[in-house]
N, C-alpha and C positions, 0 to 999 in steps of 0.2 A: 712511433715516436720520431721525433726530428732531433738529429744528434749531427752536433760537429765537431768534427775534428782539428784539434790546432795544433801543427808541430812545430818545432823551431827547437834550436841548441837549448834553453833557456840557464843559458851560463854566463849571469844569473837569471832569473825568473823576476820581473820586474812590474810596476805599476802599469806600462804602458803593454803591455802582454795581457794584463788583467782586464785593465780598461777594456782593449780591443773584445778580447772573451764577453764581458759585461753586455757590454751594448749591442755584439752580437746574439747573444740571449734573450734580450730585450725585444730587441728590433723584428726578429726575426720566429720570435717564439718559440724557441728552440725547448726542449724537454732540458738537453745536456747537452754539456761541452767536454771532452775528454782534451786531455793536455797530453799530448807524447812527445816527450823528449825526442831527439833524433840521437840516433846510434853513429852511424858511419856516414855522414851526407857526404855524396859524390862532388860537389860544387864549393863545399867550405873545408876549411882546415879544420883538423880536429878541435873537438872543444876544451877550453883550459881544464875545467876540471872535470874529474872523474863522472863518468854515468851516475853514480852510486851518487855522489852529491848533488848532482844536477838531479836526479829522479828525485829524491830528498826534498832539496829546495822547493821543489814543486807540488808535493805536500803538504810542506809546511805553510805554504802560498793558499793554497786552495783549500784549505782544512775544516774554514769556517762557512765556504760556499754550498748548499748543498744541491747546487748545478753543476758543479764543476769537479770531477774525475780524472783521474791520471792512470794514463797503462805507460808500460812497460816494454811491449811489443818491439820496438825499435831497437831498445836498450840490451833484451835477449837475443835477437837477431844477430848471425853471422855474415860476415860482408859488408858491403855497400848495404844504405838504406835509401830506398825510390819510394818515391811518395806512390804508385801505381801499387805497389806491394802491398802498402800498409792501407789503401783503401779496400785493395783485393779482399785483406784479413779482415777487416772491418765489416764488408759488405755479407761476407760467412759467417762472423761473429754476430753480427746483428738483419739477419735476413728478414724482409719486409719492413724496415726502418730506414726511413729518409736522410742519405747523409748528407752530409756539407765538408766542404775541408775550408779551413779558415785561415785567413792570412793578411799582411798589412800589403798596402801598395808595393814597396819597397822591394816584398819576394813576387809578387805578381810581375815585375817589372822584368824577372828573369823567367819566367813559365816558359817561354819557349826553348827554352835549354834545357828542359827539363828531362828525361828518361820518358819515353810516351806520352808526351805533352798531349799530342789530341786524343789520346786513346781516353785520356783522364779526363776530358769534358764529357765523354761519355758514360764515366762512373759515378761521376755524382755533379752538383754542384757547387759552385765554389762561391765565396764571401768574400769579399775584399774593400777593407776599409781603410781609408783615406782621409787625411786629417781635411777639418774645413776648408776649403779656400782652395785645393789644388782641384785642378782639372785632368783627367784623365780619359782617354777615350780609347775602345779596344775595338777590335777587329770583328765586323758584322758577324764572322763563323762566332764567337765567341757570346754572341747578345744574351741565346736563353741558358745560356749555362752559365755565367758569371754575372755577379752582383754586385753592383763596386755601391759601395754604403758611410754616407759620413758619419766618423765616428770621434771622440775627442782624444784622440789619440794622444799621448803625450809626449813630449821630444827628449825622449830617455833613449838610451840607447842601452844594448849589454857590454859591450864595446867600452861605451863610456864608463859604465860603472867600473869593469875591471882595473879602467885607467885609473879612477880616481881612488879605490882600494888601495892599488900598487904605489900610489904617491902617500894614503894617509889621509887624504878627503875625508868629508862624509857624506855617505850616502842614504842620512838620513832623511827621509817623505821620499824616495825616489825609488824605494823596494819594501817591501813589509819588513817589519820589524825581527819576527822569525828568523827570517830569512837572511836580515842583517846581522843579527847573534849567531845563526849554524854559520855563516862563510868566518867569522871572527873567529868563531870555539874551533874550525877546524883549520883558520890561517888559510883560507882561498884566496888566491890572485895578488897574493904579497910580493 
């Protein structure tokens, strides 16, 4: 099977998360996408809300896909979460299955700061998609392991949305609808 792996805070879990998933599934003929939230990322501030909701949200997001999976792995993990860790787990969980880890430009942009950045061109390969129109170009070591794929990415951000919750916005067509009633019923990012 061909399986990727997408992490990211998803605090929220958003259309352009989905998208990116989508078209990597497509493009790429992938069997599954698994979604893992991230636990402790060494590079970002804690996420606003709790694991528990963010794991949630990401459920209720992907419920009706039946490409699209979610673990928990990160979320159970103690300490810091390194994307080398969770492909390690991945690569034992699923032995003789082709992975992918999947990502927008925007996290590709910081890879080399990563925790075993080149170690991790060696465990699998990566996806990275980039909305139309930009030009990106990476590093010859980098050619047969990374993918860079246009995809219609859309210009949402999680960022954004918690802004616009926090003020009273709406963030309706900009998250599933799910997804916009669980952050409501539990008062997220008010």
């Amino acid at each position: 099977m061909k399986i990727a792996l997408f992490g990211g805070a998803f605090d929220p879990i958003h259309y352009g998360h989905m998208s990116l998933a989508e078209s990597a599934y497509e493009k790429f003929k992938l069997d599954r996408v698994i979604f893992v939230p991230s636990g402790k990322p060494p590079h970002k501030c804690p996420a606003s809300a709790h694991k528990i909701h963010r794991l949630e949200m990401v459920k209720l997001a992907i419920r009706d896909n039946p490409h699209f999976t979610v673990s928990d792995y990160e979320l159970k993990k103690s300490g810091k979460s390194y994307t080398y860790q969770t492909i390690e787990y991945f690569k034992q969980k699923y032995p003789g299955d082709e992975l992918f880890f999947l990502m927008g430009i925007d996290l590709f942009l910081t890879f080399n700061t990563w925790e075993k950045s080149r170690q991790l061109l060696d465990m699998c390969k990566f996806l990275v998609g980039i909305r139309p129109g930009v030009n990106v170009t990476r590093p010859v070591s980098m050619t047969n392991r990374v993918t860079i794929f246009k995809s219609p990415l859309l210009d949402i951000s999680s960022t954004m949305l918690r802004k616009y919750i926090k003020e009273g916005k709406s963030v309706r067509y900009l998250l599933p609808q799910k997804v916009e009633e669980y952050i409501l019923n539990k008062g997220l990012y008010g």
